[in-house]
C-alpha positions as CSV (number, residue, x, y, z in Angstrom):
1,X,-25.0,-8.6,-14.0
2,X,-23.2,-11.6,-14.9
3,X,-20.0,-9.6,-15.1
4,X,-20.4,-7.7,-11.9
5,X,-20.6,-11.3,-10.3
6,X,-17.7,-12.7,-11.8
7,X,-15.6,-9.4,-11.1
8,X,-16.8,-9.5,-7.3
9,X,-15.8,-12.8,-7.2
10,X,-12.3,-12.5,-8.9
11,X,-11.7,-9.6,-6.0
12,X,-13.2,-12.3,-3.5
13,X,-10.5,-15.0,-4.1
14,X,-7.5,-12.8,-4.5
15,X,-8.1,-11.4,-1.3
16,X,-8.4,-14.6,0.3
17,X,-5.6,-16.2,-1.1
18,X,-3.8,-13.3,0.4
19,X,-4.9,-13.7,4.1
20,X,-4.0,-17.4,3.5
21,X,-0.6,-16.0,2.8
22,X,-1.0,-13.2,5.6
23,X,-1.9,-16.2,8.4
24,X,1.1,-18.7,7.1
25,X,3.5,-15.7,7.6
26,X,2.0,-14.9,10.9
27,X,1.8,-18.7,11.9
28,X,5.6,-19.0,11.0
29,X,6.5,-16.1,13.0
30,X,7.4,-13.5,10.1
31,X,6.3,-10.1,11.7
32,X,3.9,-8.4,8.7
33,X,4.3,-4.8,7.7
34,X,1.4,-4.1,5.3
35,X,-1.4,-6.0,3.7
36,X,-2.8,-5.0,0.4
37,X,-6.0,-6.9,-0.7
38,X,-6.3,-5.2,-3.7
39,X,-4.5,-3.9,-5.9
40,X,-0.4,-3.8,-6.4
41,X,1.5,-0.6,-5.0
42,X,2.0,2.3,-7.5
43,X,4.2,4.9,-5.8
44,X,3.5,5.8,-2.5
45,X,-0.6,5.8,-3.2
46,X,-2.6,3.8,-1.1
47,X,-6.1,4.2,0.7
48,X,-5.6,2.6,4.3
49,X,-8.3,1.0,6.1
50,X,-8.9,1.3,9.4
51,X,-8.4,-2.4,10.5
52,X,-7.9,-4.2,13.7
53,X,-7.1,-7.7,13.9
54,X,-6.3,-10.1,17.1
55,X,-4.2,-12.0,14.7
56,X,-2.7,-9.2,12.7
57,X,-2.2,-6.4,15.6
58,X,0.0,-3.8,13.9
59,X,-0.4,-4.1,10.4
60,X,-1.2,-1.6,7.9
61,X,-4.1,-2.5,5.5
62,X,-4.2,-0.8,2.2
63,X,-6.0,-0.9,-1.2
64,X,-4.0,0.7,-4.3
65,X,-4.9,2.6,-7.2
66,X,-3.4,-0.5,-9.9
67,X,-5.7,-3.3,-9.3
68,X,-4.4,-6.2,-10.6
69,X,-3.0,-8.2,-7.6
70,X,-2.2,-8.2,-3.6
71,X,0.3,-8.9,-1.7
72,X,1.6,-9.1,1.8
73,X,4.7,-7.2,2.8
74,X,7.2,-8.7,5.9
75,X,9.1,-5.8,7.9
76,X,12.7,-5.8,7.6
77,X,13.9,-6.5,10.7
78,X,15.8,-8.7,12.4
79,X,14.1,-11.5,11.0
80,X,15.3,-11.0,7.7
81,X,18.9,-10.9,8.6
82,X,18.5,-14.4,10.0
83,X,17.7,-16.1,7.1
């Protein structure tokens, strides 16, 4: 039980500290492609959620198979190229 708590918790604060990331990109004006809140890309295999944010209109939200991280993925646009 003790386990199941502390791994549930683990999941909890990466996935946070990734919408902290998410909402400084979005505050800063960098347009967001994809949000992962668990697990790090491995190939092209990913389960998306259906998820619908005012904050985060079109981004993709996905969970991968290697769980062992998150991360939040810009677009490359134009943005990029200004930097």
């Amino acid at each position: 039980m003790l386990t199941a708590i502390l791994v549930f918790s683990l999941i909890f604060a990466v996935a946070a500290h990734e919408m902290g990331h998410a909402y400084a990109m979005a505050e800063s004006g960098v347009p967001i492609k994809r949000i992962s809140l668990l697990g790090l890309p491995l190939g092209k295999i990913a389960l998306k959620l259906p998820i619908k944010l005012k904050k985060f209109p079109n981004v993709e939200w996905v969970v991968t198979p290697f769980i062992l991280g998150a991360f939040v993925e810009p677009h490359d646009n134009e943005y990029n190229e200004k930097i």
